[in-house]
ZALO-972812 format. One line per 3 residues: number of its first residue (from 1); their letters; for each residue x, y, z of C-alpha. Coordinates in nm, 3 decimals, decimal comma, padded with zeros to 5 digits. Each point is the difference from the previous one (the first is absolute). Last residue first. Layout:
! residues N
NUM	A	X/Y/Z | ...
END
This chain:
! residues 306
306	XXX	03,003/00,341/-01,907 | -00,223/00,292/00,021 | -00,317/-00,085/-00,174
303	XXX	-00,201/-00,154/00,337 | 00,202/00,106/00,317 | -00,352/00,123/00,178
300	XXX	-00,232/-00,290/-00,123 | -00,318/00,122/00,013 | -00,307/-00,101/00,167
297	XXX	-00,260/00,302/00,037 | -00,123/00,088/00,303 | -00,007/00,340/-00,034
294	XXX	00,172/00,120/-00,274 | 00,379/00,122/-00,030 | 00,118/00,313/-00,104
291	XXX	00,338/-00,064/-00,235 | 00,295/00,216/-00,042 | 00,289/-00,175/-00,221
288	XXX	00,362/00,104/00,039 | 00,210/00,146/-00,272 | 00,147/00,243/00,253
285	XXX	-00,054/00,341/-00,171 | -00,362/-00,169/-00,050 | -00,078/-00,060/00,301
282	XXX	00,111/00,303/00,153 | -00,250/00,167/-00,285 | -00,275/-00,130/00,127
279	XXX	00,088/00,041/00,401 | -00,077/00,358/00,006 | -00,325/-00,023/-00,224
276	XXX	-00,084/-00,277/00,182 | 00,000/00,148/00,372 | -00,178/00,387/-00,151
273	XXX	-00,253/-00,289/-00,126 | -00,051/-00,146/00,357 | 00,003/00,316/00,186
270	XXX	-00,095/-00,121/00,326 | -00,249/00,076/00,293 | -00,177/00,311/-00,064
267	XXX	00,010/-00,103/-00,354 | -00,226/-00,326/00,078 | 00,180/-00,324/-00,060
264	XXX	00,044/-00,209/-00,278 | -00,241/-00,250/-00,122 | -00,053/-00,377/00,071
261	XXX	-00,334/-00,157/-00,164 | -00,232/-00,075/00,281 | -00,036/-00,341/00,203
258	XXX	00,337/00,107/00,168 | -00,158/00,241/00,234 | 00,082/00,373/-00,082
255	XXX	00,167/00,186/00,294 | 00,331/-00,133/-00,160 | -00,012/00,254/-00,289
252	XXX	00,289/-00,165/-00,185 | 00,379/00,101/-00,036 | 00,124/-00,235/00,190
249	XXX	00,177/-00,225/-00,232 | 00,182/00,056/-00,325 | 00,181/-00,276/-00,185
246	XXX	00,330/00,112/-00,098 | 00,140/-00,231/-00,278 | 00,356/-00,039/-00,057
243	XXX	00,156/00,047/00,280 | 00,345/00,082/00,117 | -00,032/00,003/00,356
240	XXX	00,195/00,346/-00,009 | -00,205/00,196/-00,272 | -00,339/-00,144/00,166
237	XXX	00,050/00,105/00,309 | 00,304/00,248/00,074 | -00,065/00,191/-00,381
234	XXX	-00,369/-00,035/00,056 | -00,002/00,193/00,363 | 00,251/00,241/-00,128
231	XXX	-00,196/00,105/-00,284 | -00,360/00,005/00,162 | 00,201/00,220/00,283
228	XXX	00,127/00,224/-00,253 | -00,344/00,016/-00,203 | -00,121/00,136/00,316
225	XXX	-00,258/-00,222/00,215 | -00,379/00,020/-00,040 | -00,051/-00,265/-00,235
222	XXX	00,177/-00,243/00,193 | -00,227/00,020/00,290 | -00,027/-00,421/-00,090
219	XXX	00,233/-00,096/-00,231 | 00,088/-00,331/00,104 | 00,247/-00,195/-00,252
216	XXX	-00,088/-00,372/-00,008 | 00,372/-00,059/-00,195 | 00,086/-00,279/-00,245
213	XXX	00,331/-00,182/-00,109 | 00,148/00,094/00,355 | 00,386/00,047/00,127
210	XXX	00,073/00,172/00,352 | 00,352/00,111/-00,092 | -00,084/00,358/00,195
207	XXX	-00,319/-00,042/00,049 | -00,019/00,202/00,394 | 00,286/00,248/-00,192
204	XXX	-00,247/00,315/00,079 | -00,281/-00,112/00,234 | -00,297/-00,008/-00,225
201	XXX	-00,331/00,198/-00,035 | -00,344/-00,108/-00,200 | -00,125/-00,313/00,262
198	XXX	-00,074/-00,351/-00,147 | 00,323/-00,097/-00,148 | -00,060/-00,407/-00,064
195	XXX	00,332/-00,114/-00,209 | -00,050/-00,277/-00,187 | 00,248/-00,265/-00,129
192	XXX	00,019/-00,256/-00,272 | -00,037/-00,349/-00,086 | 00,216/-00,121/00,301
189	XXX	-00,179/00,202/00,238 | 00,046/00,266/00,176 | -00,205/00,282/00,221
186	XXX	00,151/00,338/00,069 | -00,203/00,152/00,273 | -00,030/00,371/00,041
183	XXX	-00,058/00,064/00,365 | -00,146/00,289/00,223 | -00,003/-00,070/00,355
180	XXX	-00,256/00,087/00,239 | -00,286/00,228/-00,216 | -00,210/00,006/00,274
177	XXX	-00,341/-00,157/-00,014 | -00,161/00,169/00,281 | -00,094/00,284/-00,220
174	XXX	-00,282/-00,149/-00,177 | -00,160/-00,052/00,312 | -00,073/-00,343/00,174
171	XXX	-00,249/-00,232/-00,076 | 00,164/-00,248/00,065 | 00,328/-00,077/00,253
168	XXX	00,346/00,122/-00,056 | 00,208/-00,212/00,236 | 00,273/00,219/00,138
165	XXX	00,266/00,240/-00,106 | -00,129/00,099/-00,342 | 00,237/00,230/-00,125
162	XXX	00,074/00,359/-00,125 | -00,129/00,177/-00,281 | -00,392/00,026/-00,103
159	XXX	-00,005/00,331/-00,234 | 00,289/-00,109/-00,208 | 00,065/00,315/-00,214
156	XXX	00,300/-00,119/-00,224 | -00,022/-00,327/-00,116 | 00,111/-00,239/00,256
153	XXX	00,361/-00,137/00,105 | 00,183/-00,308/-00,165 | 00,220/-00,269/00,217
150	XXX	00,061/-00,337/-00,210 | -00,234/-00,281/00,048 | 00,174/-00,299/-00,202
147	XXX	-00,294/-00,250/-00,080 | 00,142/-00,338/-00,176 | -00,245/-00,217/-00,214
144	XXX	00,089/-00,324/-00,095 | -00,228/-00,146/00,317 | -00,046/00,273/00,266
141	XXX	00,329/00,189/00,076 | 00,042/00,219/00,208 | 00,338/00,307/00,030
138	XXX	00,058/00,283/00,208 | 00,155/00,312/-00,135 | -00,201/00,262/00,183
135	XXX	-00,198/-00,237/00,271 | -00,263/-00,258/00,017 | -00,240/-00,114/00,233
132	XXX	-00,181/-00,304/-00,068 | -00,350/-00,095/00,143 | -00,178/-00,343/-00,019
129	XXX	00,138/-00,227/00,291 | -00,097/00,380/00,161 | -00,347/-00,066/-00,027
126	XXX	-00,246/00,221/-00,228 | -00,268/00,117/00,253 | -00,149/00,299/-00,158
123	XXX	00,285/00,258/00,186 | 00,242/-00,246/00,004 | 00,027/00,061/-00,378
120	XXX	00,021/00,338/00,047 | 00,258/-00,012/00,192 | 00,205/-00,237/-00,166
117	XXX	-00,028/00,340/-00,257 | 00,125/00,189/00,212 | 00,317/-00,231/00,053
114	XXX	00,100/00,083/-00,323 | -00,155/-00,246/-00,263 | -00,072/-00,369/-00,101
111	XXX	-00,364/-00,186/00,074 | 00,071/-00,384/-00,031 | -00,296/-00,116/-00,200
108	XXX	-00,238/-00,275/00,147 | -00,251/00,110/-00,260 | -00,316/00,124/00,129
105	XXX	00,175/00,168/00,339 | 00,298/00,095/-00,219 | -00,257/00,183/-00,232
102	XXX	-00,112/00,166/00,284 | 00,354/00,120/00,127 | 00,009/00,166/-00,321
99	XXX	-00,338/00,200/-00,002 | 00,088/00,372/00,153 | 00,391/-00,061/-00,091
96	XXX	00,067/00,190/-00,273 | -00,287/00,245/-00,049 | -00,029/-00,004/00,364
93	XXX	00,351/00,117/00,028 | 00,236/-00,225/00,139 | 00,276/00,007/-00,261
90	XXX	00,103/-00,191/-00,306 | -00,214/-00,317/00,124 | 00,135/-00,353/-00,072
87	XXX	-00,270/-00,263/00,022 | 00,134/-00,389/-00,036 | -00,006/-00,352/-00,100
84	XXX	-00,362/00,052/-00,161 | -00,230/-00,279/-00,036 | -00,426/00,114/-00,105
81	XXX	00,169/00,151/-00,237 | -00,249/-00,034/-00,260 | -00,021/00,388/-00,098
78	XXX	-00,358/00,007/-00,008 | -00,018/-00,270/00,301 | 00,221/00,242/00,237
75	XXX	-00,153/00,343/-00,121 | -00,314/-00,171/00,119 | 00,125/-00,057/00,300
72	XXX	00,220/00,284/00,068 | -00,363/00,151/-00,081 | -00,181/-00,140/00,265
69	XXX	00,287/00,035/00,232 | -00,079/00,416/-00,013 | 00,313/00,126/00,190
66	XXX	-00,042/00,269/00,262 | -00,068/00,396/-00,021 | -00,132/00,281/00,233
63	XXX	-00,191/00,315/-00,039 | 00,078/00,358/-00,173 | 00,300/-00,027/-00,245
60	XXX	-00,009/-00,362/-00,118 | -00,400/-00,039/-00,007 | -00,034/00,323/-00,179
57	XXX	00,286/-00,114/-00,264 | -00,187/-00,325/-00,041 | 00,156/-00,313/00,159
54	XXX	00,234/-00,201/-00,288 | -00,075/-00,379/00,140 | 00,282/-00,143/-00,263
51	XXX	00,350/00,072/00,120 | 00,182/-00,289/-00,074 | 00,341/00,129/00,133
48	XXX	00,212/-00,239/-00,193 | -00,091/-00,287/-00,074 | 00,216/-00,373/-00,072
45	XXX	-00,124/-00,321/-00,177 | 00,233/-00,312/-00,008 | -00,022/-00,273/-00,239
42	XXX	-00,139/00,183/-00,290 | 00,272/00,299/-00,040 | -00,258/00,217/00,144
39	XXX	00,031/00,363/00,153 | -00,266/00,199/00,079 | -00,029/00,347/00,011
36	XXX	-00,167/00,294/00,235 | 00,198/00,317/-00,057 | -00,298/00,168/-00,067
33	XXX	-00,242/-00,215/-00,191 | -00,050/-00,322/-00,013 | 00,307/-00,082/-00,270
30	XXX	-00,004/-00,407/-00,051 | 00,317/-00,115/-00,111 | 00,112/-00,305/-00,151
27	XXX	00,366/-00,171/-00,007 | 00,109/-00,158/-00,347 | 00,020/-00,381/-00,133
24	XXX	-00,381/-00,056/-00,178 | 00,066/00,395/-00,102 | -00,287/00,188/00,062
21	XXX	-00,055/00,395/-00,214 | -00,258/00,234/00,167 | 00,030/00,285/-00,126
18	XXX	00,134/00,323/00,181 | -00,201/00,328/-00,079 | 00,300/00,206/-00,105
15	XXX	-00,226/00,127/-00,361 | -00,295/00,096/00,248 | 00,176/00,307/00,150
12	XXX	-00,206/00,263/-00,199 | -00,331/-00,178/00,170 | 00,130/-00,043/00,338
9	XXX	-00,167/00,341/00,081 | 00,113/00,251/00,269 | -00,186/00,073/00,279
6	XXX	-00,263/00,285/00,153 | -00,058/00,072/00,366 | 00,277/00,293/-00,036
3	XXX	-00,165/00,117/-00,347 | 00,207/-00,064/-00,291 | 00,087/00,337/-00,211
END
């Protein structure tokens, strides 16, 4: 029996390790962990969340937090995106939206979210030439991509609900990023379309004829859910977008900096395995491919299903 501070291996999961296959033509994406991905088609360069500072747990729970610019910066020339069009955060979490409005500081990004999140950007100074607020079914578009932010809700157990009503200013507590509003963010493009799903829950019907070749399926607290709720929560995600290939996000220990090898989280937090060995099987009833991405790593999401 797994101790509480223990955590599962990757090691029997190693066979959905994604590859890293380019196409000349395709998109790119960069996973950095949690639901942190970028988005390249090679003209225009889009991020969601990017999430890369990762306080320690003590850190998180007993002092205060802020963004670490130094390594936006370096997570900026690693990646090479030194110009991104936009940041789209899937809530205002710190693990969502803790380093976004700094990469829109580096960038010149637009910073897209509820209006908590254009509170955290004002919160380090991001002007408001540079912040979008979006609704449930509203629409951007940032070269031949097109963001549609459609209305989601978060996993069960939110411990930081509500919203930011004014400029959130670091080093602040954990808690002072409320979760504002949740979003899943269908993102197309005329080779293919995405679907970003950061939080494990679903309105019922929110996907209903929402199309997408690939889906960034969080799973985060999925392991301790009922196989009922794991069910439902596939069958109105992934079973109704149609997808292919489920690419799964948020699963990582995120108190772990990103210069370390990513590995699930402690058993008093998650249930990682208890998560796959749910969602296995799904995936195959449904003929769709389950992938865990690596850090970093370019890949080309839609490669091998045209």
């Amino acid at each position: 029996m797994r101790s509480l501070f223990g955590r599962p291996s990757l090691r029997p999961y190693s066979s959905y390790m994604q590859r890293s296959v380019l196409n000349p033509d395709g998109l790119t994406a960069r996973f950095l962990g949690t639901s942190s991905l970028l988005l390249s088609d090679g003209d225009t360069t889009l991020l969601c969340d990017g999430f890369v500072t990762r306080p320690g747990l003590l850190r998180v729970v007993l002092g205060r937090i802020g963004p670490d610019r130094a390594l936006v910066r370096d997570a900026i020339g690693r990646l090479e995106a030194h110009s991104l069009a936009a940041v789209f955060c899937a809530h205002t979490h710190y693990d969502h939206a803790l380093d976004a409005p700094v990469w829109c500081l580096e960038t010149g990004a637009d910073l897209v979210g509820s209006e908590s999140t254009a509170n955290v950007g004002r919160g380090v100074g991001l002007p408001e030439s540079s912040l979008r607020v979006v609704e449930g079914g509203d629409a951007l578009t940032y070269g031949r991509f097109e963001l549609t932010f459609l209305d989601s809700v978060h996993s069960p157990g939110d411990h930081y609900p509500g919203t930011v009503d004014q400029p959130l200013v670091p080093p602040a507590p954990a808690r002072a990023w409320k979760t504002g509003t949740a979003f899943s963010v269908h993102v197309s493009h005329p080779r293919g379309s995405v679907l970003v799903h950061a939080s494990a829950n679903h309105r019922p019907g929110m996907l209903a004829g929402c199309q997408a070749d690939v889906v960034y399926l969080g799973v985060g607290l999925l392991g301790k859910q009922s196989p009922e709720f794991v069910r439902t929560y596939w069958d109105e995600v992934v079973g109704a977008s149609g997808a292919r290939r489920v690419v799964l996000v948020h699963w990582d220990d995120f108190f772990t900096g990103l210069d370390r090898p990513l590995r699930p989280m402690r058993s008093f937090a998650d249930r990682f395995d208890t998560a796959m060995d749910q969602l296995l099987p799904l995936a195959r009833r449904d003929g769709a491919e389950v992938v865990l991405p690596i850090v970093w790593q370019p890949t080309d999401p839609l490669a091998g299903l045209t």
